[in-house]
C-alpha positions in Angstrom: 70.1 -34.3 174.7 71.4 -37.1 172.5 71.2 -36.4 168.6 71.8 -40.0 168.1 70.0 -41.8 165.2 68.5 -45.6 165.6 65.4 -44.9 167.6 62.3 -46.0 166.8 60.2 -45.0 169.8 60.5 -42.8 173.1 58.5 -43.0 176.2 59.0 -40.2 178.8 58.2 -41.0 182.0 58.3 -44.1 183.9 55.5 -44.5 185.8 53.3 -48.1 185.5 51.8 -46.5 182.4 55.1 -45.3 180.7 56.5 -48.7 181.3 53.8 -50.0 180.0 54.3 -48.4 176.8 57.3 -49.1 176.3 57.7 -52.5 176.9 54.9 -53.1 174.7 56.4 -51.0 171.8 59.7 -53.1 173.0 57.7 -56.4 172.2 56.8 -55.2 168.8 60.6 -54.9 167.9 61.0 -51.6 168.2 64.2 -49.6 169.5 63.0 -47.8 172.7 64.3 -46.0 174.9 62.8 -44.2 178.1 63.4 -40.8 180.0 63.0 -40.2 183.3 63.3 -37.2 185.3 64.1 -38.4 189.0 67.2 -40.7 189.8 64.7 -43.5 190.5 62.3 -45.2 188.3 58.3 -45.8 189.3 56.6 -42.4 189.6 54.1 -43.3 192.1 54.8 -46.9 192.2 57.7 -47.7 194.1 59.3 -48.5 197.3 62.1 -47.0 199.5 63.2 -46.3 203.1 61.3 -43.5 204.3 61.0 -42.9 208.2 64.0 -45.6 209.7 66.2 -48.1 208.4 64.5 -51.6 208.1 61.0 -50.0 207.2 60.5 -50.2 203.3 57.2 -48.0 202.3 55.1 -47.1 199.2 56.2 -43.9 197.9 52.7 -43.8 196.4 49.9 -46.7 195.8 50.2 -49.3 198.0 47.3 -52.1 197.1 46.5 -52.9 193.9 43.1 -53.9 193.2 43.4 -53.8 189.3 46.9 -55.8 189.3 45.2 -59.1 188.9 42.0 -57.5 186.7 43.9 -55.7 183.7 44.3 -56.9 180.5 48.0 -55.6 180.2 49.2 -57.5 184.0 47.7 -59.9 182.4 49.4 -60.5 178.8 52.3 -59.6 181.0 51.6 -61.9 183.3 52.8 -60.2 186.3 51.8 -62.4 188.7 54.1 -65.2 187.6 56.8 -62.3 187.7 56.0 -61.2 191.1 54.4 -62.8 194.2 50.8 -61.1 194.4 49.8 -62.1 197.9 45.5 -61.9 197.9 44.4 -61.5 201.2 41.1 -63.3 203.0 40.1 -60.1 203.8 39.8 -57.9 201.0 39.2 -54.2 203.1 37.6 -53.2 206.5 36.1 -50.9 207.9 36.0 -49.7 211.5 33.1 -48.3 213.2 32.3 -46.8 216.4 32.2 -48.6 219.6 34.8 -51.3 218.1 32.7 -52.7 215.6 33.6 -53.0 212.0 32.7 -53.9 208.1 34.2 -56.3 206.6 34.4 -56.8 202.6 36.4 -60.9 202.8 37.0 -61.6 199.3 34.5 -64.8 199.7 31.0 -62.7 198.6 28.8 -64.7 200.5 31.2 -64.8 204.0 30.5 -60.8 203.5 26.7 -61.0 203.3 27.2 -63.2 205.8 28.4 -60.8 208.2 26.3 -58.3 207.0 23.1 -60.0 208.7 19.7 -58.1 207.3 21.7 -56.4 204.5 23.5 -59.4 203.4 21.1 -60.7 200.7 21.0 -56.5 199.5 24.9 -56.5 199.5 24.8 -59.4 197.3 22.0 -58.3 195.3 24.0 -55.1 194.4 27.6 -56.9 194.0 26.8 -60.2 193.0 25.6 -59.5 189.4 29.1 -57.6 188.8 31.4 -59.7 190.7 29.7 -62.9 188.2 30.4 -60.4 185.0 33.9 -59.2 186.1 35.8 -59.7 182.9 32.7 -57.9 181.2 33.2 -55.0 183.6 37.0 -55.0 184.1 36.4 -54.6 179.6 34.2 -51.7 180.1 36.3 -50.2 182.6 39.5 -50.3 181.3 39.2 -48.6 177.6 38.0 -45.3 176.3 34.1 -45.1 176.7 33.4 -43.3 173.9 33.0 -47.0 172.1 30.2 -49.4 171.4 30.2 -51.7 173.9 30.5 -55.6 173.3 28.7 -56.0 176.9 25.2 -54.0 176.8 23.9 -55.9 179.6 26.2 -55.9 181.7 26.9 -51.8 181.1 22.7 -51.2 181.7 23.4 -53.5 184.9 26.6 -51.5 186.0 25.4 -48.1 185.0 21.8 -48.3 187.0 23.7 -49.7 190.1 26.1 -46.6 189.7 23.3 -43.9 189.4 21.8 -45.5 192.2 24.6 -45.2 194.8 25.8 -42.1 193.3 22.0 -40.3 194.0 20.5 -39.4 197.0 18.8 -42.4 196.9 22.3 -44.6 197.8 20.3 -45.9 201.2 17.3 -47.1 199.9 18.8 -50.7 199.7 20.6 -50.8 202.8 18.3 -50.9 206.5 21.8 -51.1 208.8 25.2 -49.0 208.7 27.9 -51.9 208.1 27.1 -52.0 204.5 26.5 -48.5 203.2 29.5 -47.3 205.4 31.8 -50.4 203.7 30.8 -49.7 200.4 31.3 -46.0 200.8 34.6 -46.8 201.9 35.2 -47.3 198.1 33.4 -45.0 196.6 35.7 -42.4 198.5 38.9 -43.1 196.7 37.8 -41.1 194.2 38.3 -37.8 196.0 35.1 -36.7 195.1 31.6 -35.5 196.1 29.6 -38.3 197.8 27.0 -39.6 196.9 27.8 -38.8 193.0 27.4 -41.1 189.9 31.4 -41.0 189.1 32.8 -41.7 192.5 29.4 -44.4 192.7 31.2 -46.2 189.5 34.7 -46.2 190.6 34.1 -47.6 194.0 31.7 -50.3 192.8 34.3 -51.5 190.5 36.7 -51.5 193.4 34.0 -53.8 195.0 33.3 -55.7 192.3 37.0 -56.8 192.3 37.6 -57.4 195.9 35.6 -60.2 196.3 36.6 -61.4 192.5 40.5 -61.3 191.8 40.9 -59.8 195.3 43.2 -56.6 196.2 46.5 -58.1 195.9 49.5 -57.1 198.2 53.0 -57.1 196.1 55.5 -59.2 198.1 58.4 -56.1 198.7 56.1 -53.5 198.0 55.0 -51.8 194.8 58.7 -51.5 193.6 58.6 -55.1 192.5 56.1 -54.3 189.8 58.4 -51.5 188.3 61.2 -53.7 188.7 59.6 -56.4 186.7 58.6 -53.9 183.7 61.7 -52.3 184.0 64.0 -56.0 183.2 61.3 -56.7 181.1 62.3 -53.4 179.3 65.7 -54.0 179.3 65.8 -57.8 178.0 64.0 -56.8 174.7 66.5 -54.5 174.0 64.8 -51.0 175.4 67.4 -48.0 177.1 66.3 -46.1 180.6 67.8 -43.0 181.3 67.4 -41.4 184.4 67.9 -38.0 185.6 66.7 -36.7 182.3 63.9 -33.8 182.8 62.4 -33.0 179.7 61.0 -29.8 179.1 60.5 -29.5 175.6 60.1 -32.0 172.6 62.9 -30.5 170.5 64.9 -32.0 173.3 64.6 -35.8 172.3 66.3 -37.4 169.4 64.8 -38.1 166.5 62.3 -40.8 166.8 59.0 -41.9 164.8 57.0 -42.9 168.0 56.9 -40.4 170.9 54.5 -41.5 174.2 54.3 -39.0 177.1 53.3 -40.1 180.4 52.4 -36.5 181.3 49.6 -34.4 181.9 47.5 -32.5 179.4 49.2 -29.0 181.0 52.3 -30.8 180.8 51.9 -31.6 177.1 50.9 -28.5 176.1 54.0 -27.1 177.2 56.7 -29.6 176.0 54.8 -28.9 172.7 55.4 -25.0 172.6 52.8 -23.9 170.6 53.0 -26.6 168.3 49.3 -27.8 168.8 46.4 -26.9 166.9 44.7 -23.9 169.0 41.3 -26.3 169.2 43.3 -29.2 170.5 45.2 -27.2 173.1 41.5 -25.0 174.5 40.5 -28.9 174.8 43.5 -29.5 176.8 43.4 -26.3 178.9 39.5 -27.2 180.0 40.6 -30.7 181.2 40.3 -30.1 185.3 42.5 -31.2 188.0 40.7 -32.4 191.2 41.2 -32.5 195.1 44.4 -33.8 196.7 45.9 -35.8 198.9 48.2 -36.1 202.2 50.1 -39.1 202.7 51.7 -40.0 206.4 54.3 -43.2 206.5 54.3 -44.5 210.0 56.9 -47.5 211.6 55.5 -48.9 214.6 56.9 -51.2 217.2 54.0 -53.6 216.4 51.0 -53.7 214.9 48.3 -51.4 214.9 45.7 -52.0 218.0 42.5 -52.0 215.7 39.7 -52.1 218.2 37.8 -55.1 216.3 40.1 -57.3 216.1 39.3 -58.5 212.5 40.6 -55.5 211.2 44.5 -56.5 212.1 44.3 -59.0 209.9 42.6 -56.7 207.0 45.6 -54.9 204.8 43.7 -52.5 203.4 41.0 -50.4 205.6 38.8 -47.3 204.9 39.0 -45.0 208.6 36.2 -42.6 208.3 33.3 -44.2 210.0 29.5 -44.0 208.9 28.5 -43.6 205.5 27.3 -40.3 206.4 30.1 -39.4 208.6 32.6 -40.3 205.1 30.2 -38.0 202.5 30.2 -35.0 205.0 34.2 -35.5 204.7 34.4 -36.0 201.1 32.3 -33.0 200.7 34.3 -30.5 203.2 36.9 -31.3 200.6 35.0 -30.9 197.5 34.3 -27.4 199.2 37.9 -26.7 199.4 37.8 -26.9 203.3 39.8 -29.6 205.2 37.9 -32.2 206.6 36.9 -31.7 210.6 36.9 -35.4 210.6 38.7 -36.6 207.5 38.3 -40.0 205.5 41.6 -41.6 205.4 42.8 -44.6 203.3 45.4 -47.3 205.1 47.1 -50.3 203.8 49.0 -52.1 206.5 51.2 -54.0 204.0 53.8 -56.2 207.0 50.7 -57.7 208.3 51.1 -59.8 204.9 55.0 -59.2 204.0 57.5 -59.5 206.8 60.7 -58.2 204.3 58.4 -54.2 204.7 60.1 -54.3 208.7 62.7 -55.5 210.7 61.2 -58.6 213.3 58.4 -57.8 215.1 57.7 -54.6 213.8 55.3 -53.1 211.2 54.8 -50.2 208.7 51.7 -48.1 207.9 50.9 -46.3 204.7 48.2 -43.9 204.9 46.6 -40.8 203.1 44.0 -38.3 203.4 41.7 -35.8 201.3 42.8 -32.0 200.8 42.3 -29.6 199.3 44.2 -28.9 195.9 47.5 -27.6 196.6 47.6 -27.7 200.4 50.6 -27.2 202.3 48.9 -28.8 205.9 51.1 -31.7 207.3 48.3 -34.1 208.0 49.9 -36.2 210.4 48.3 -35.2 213.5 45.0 -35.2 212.0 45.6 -38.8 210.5 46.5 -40.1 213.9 43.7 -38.8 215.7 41.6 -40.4 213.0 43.7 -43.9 213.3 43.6 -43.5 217.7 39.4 -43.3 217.5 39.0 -46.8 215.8 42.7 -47.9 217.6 42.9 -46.7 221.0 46.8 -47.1 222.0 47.8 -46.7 218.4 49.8 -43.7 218.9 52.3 -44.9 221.3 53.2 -47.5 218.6 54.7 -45.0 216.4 58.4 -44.8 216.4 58.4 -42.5 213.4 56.5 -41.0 210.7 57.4 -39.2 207.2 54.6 -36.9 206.0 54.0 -35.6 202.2 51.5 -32.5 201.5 49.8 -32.2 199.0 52.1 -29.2 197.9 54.8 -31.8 198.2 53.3 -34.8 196.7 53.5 -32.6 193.5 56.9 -31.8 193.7 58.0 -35.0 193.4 55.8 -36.4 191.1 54.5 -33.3 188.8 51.9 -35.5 187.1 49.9 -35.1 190.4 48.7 -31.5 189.4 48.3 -29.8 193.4 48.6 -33.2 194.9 45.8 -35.1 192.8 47.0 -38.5 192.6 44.4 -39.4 189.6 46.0 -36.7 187.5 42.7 -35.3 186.9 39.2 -35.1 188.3 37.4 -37.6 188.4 33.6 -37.1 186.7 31.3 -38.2 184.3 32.1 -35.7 182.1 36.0 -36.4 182.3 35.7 -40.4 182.8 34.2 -39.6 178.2 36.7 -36.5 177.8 39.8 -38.1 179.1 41.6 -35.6 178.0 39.7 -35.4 174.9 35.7 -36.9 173.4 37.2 -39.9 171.1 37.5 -43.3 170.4 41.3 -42.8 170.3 41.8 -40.1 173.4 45.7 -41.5 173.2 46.5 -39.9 170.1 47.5 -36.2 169.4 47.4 -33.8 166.5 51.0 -33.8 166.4 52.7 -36.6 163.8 53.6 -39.6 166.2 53.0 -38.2 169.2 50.4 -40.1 171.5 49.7 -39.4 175.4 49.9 -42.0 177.9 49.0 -40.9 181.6 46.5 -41.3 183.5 45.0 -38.1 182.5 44.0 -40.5 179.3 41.6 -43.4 179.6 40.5 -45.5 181.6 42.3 -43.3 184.5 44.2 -43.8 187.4 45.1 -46.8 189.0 48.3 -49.2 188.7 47.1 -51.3 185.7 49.4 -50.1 183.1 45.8 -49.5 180.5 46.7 -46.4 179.3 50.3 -46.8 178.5 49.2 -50.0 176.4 46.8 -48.6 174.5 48.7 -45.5 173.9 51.6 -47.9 172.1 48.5 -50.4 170.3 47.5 -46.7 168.5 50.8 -45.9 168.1 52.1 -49.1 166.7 48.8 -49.3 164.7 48.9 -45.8 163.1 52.6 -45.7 162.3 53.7 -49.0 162.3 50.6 -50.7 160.7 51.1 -53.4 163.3 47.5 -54.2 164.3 48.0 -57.7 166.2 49.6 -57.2 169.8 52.9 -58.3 170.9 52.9 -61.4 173.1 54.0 -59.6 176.6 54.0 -63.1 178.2 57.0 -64.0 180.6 58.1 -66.8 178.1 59.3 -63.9 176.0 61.6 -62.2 178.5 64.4 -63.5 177.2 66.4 -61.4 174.3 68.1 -62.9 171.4 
């Protein structure tokens, strides 16, 4: 590695949340430069050619629900960087005998549709969808703080122990609306009903018929590529191809942020961490996995109910009960008879993701940790039920296991794409109980992943307020940088 002098900070990894650091520890004035260990830049989020030529797919997240809802997009202000394309329909949801769910991001048009259960639907989202700022506040910064919104936490945090207990239905007299909201609640690979996968999903909720779930115009790429010239204009360095296995391998530097794991920090530091703070580390829990298929098609999938072609994002698993009896095959460590599996048909929206005419389809499903099952089969029988004709549309596929998914991304411990389970206990101890769960024992060393709070998702939190600690504890620069676009350009 270099031994050059003149750094101020060093990020490594360049995922949304190592990006995020550093361009906001760029924005302070600060030298920065960032390692990566694969050729490309992105981690999860990022786009290539993976099953013909023509047919650009998301390596890994494909919707964004948070892109328009966090605080950093939002100093950033991706979406006058990018084109975020919000869809009428926010998700759907197909259920047997060609009927469907669907969550439009107009509230009342979904209550609407949900006839009997509309005014419950509303009753449950409506509170949160009027307090969204309030909840996208609570949601996206360590926990373990006093809150500035009390009301709107007691509101959130009874509606999440309600649809995370046995109790979930009590609300609900039809299937539409418990199986569409469950349809959420699954993306936390989790036990269903439970009070952390309850929370996540109503947030998910909450935002769909608020900011919307977004679509990136050229696929999740064009948000690294905007951090990434952001980067670059204020003076930062990339290097690529640069697999760091130890912290005696960087330069000297007064700021260090590590997009990586707790298990992946504890080895880079060597022993260097206090025995306490490295037990806490070795107790933080990976979860359940995931197995992603890529399909090209010759045209668009045949969804049965015909509202669901129009619908970029849908949740294939049918009845409430029939997604919980998946989710908790999984939590059992069995694959799923029947599995839940999450789709985003992006070229419904975006005609540069196919050549003319033709489409692309991103989907995954729940494994077990560390499975090495190709799920394609079992994600196309899953896709044929609710889209009878849909395999002969398929002119190819590219399948990931689990096993695989963490070879090319090792943040994803055994193929979990949160980088650590998702539960009460860790959504406090993320990785560690604290105010300030960014910041390590070790002189300027602060940890940025996902495995930190808030979690997982493409919203860049935990990479910028890994650097505001960082810039605040060894810097003594308290304000924030202005990230706006109107500072893109460097001197």
């Amino acid at each position: 590695m270099s031994t050059d002098q003149g750094l101020d900070a060093i990020v490594v990894g360049s995922g949304p949340n190592g990006l995020a650091a550093a361009v906001t520890l760029a924005r302070a004035g600060l030298r920065v430069r960032l390692y990566e260990r694969n050729p490309q830049i992105g981690g999860g989020a990022a786009t290539a050619e993976l099953t013909l030529p023509g047919f650009h797919h998301d390596v890994g997240s494909a919707v964004h629900p948070l892109a328009l809802a966090s605080e950093f997009f939002q100093k950033f202000g991706l979406k006058d960087r990018i084109e975020l394309r919000v869809p009428e329909i926010s998700y759907g949801h197909p259920l047997p005998g060609g009927r469907a769910g669907v969550a439009w991001h107009d509230i009342e048009r979904t209550a609407a549709g949900l006839g009997r259960d509309g005014p419950a639907w509303l009753h449950l989202l409506g509170p949160l969808v009027q307090n969204i700022t309030a909840i996208a506040e609570l949601t996206g910064d360590a926990l373990l703080r006093v809150p500035r919104h009390p009301l709107t936490l007691a509101r959130f945090g009874l509606r999440a122990l309600e649809q995370g207990s046995p109790a979930w239905n009590w609300r609900f007299t039809g299937e539409t609306a418990p199986a569409l909201l469950t349809g959420t609640f699954a993306h936390s690979i989790g036990r269903l009903p439970s009070p952390s996968t309850a929370g996540a999903g109503l947030t998910l909720a909450a935002h769909a018929h608020a900011g919307g779930w977004p679509i990136p115009i050229g696929g999740s790429g064009a948000i690294v590529r905007a951090l990434a010239d952001d980067l670059l204009a204020h003076g930062g360095e990339i290097q690529t191809d640069a697999d760091i296995t130890s912290l005696d391998e960087l330069p000297p530097a007064r700021v260090t942020l590590l997009d990586v794991t707790p298990r992946a920090l504890v080895d880079l530091a060597a022993g260097a961490l206090p025995d306490r703070y490295t037990t806490t580390l070795s107790r933080f829990r990976y979860g359940n996995a995931v197995a992603k298929v890529d399909f090209a098609l010759s045209e668009p999938v045949p969804w049965a109910a015909e509202e669901l072609r129009r619908a970029p994002t849908l949740h294939v698993g049918g009845t409430r009960a029939d997604q919980a009896r998946a989710e908790n095959e999984v939590a059992s460590g069995r694959h799923a008879g029947s599995p839940y599996v999450l789709a985003a048909q992006p070229s419904i929206l975006d005609d540069t993701r196919a050549p003319a005419g033709k489409h692309v389809l991103w989907a995954y499903t729940h494994v077990p940790a560390s499975s090495t099952r190709d799920q394609t089969e079992q994600i196309t029988r899953q896709i044929e039920r609710f889209a009878p004709g849909f395999r002969d549309t398929i002119l190819a596929s590219a399948s990931q296991t689990a096993a695989q998914m963490h070879n090319h991304n090792p943040n994803h411990i055994g193929g979990d794409i949160a980088a650590g389970a998702i539960s009460m206990i860790q959504l406090v101890r993320r990785p560690v109980v604290s105010g300030d769960p960014w910041r390590t024992p070790l002189a300027g060393v602060y940890l940025c992943s996902s495995s930190t709070s808030p979690g997982p998702g493409v919203h860049g939190m935990c990479g910028y307020r890994a650097a505001l600690s960082a810039l605040a504890h060894e810097y003594n620069i308290i304000e924030p940088p202005d990230l706006s676009p109107k500072e893109s350009s460097w001197p």
